[in-house]
C-alpha positions in Angstrom: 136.4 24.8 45.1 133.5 27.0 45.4 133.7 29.6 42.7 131.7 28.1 39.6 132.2 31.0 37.5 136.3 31.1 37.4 138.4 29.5 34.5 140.2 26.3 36.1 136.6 25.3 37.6 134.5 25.5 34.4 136.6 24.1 31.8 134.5 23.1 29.3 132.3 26.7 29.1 136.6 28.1 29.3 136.9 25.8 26.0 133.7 27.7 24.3 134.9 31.3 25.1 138.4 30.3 23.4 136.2 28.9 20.1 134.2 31.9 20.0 137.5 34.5 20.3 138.6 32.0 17.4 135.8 32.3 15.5 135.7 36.1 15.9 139.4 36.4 14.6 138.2 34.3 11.2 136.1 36.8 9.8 139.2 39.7 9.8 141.2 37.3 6.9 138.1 36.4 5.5 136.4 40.2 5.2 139.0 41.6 2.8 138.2 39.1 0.2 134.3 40.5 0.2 135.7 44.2 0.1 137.7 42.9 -2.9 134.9 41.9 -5.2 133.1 45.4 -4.2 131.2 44.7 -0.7 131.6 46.7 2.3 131.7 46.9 5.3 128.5 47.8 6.4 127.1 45.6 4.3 128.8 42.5 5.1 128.1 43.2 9.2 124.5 43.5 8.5 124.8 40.0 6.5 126.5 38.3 9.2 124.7 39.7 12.2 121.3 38.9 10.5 121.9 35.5 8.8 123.4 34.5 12.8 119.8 35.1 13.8 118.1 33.1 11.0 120.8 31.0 12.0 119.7 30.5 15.7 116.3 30.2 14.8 116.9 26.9 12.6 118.9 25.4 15.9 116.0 26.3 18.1 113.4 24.8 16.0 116.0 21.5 15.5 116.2 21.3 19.7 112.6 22.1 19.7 113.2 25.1 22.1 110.7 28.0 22.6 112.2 31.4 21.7 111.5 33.7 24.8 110.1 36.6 23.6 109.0 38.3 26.8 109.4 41.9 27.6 112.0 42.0 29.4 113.8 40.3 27.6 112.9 42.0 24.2 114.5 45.3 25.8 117.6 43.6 26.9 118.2 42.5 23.6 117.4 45.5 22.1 119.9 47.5 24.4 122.8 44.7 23.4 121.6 44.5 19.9 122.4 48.4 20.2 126.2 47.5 21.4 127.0 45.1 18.7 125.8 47.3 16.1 127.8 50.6 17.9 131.3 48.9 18.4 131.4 47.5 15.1 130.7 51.1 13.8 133.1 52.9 16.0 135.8 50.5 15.4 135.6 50.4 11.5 134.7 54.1 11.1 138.2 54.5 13.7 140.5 52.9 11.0 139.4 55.8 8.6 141.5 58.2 10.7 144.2 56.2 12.4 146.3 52.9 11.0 144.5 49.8 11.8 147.2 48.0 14.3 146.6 51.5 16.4 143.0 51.0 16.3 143.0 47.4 17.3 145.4 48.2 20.1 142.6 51.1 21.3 139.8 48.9 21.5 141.5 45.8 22.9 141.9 47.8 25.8 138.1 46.3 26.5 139.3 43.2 28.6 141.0 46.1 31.3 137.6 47.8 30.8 135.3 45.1 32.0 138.1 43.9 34.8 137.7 47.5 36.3 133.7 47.7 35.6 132.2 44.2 36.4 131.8 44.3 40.1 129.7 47.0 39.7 127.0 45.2 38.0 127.4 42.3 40.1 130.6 39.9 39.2 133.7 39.6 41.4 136.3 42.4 42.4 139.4 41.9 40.9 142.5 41.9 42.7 145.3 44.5 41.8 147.6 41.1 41.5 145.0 40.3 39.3 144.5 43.3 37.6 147.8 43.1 36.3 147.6 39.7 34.1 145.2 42.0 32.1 147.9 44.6 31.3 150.2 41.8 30.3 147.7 40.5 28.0 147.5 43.8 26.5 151.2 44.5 25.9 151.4 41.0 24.2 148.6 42.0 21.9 150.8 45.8 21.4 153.6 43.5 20.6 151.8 41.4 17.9 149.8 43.8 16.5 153.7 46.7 15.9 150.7 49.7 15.5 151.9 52.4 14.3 151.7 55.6 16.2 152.7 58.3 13.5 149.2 59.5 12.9 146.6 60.0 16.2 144.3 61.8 14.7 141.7 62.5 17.9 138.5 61.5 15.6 140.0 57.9 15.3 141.4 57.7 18.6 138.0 58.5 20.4 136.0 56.0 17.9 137.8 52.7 18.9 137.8 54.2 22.4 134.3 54.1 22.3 134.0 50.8 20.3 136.2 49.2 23.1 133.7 50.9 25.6 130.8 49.6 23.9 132.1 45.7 23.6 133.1 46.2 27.5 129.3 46.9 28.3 128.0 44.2 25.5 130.1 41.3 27.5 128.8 42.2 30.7 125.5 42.7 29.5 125.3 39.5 27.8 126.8 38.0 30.7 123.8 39.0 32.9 121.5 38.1 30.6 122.5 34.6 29.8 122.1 33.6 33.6 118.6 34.3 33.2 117.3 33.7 30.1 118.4 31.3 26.9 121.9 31.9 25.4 120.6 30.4 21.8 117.2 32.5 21.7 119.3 36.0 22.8 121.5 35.0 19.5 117.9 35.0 18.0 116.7 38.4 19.2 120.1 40.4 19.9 122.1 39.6 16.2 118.1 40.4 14.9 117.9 43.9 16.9 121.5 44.9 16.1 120.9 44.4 12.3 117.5 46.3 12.4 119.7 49.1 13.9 122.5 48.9 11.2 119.5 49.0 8.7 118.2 51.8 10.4 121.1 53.8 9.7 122.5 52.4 6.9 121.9 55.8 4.1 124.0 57.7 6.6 127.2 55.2 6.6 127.7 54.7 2.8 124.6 52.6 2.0 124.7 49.2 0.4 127.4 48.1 -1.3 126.6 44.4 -2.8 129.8 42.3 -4.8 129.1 41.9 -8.5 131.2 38.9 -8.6 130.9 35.5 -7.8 134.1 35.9 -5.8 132.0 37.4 -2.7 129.8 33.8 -1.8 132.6 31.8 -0.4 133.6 34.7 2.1 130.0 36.0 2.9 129.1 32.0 4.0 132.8 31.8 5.9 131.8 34.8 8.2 128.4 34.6 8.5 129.3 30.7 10.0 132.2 31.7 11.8 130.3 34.4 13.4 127.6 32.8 14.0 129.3 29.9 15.8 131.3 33.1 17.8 128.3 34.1 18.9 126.7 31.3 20.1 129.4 29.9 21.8 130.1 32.7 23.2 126.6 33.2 25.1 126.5 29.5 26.0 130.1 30.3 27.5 129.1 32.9 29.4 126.5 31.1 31.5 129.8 30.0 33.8 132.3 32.0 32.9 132.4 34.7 34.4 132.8 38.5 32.6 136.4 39.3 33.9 137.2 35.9 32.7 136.0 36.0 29.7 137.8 39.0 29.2 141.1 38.2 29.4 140.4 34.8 27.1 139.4 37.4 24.4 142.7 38.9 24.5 143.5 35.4 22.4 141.1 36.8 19.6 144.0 39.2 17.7 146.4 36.5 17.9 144.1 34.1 16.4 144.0 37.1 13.8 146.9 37.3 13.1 148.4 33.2 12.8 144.7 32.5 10.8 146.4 35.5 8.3 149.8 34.0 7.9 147.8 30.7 7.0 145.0 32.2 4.6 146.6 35.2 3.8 150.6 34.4 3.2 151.3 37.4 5.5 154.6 37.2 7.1 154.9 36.9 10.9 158.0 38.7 12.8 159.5 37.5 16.0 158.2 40.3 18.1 154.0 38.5 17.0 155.6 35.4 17.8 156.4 36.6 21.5 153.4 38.8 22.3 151.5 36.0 21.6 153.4 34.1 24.4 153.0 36.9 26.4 149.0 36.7 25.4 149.2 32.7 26.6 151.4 33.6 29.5 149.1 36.0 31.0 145.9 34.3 30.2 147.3 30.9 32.2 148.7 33.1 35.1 145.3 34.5 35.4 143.8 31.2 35.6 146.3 29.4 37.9 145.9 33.0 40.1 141.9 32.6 40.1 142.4 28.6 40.9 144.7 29.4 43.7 142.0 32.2 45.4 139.5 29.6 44.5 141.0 27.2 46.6 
């Protein structure tokens, strides 16, 4: 087998993009409970993209890696830092207009996003056989997530559009990058970039909004860990994984959502969750048996 980049040839970087679409889904049970003692939203994204680059430095300096700091790779990170910060914003601002299970459905259109867009910036064409393990992954996550679809207000619809646009260009942009340059130093310098543009902008999106109760610690150091560890495994992941791949993987991350909310959370799960998230794990190891078979 020749192609180093597809799923049932890398295993072990397949294994870190599913623990980073796992760690991703921890911090939507764990946010409410910060919003709860008086945080928001803003807020707690600037704490967790941040502390993940404080983070990165302490594992550089334990591995006694250099942090690459060159140019060009300063204005890479800048331009992703840009995309983290944007499709966080567009996807939270959506939800003020439009019912969250909507929202998420909108911009987990992303995976079918960066199937279509990847080959041209370089990765693999995918087949319209191919092409069409994407839409099943995105009708298992329409059947787990039940939106609703009585208010599509345009404002809302158009924001996780474009959050789901912007995450589309962050994977493949991360994905080029990582082939050339550390994974663990661009969690440095794009999580630092992305939170000096949240700061940036921060008076025009509600401004700071700290917890006054001790109530707020335990979540703040859940998703600043868990995202963290996302992130990192993520970029590490994507050294031999391959964009489109790593795509369709993330299509697990709602699921994980969801199950990690009926654990932490007590919320009830109905039949129709339980089978889109087959459908989710049905499409995701079609794809994989598929890209082993062209492989071969």
């Amino acid at each position: 087998m020749t192609n180093s980049c597809s799923l049932s040839t890398n295993f072990g970087p397949t294994i870190l993009i599913i623990l980073a679409a796992f760690f991703f889904s921890l911090n939507t049970p764990f946010a409410p409970l910060f919003f709860d003692a008086g945080g928001n939203a803003a807020t707690l994204n600037f704490i967790r993209m941040f502390s993940s680059s404080i983070f990165s430095v302490g594992v550089l300096l334990l591995f006694r890696n250099k942090l690459d700091l060159s140019l060009k790779t300063l204005k890479i990170s800048a331009f992703i830092g840009l995309l983290v910060m944007g499709q966080g914003l567009c996807y939270l601002a959506s939800v003020r207009y439009i019912p969250v299970g909507l929202a998420a459905l909108i911009f987990f259109t992303w995976p079918m996003t960066v199937a279509i867009a990847a080959p041209f910036f370089g990765e693999k064409a995918i087949s319209p056989k191919g092409f069409l393990f994407f839409i099943g992954g995105f009708l298992g996550i329409a059947l787990s997530l039940g939106p609703s679809f009585d208010s599509l207000d345009w404002r809302g619809v158009s924001l996780a559009f474009a959050g789901g646009s912007l995450i589309a260009a962050m994977m493949i942009s991360i994905r080029k990058a990582v082939i050339k340059t550390s994974p663990l130093s661009l969690a440095v310098t794009n999580n630092f970039f992305a939170s000096l543009s949240l700061l940036a902008i921060m008076p025009f999106i509600g401004g700071w909004s700290l917890p006054n109760t001790y109530d707020a610690i335990l979540p703040v150091v859940v998703v600043s860990i868990v995202f963290f560890s996302a992130v990192l495994c993520q970029n590490i992941g994507l050294r031999n994984v391959n964009a489109q791949s790593a795509a369709i993987i993330f299509n697990l991350e709602p699921i994980f959502s969801i199950f990690a909310a009926f654990v932490l959370l007590n919320e009830r799960l109905e039949i129709l969750q339980y089978f889109g998230a087959f459908i989710v794990f049905i499409s995701l190891c079609g794809y994989q048996i598929y890209e082993r078979k062209k492989a071969s």
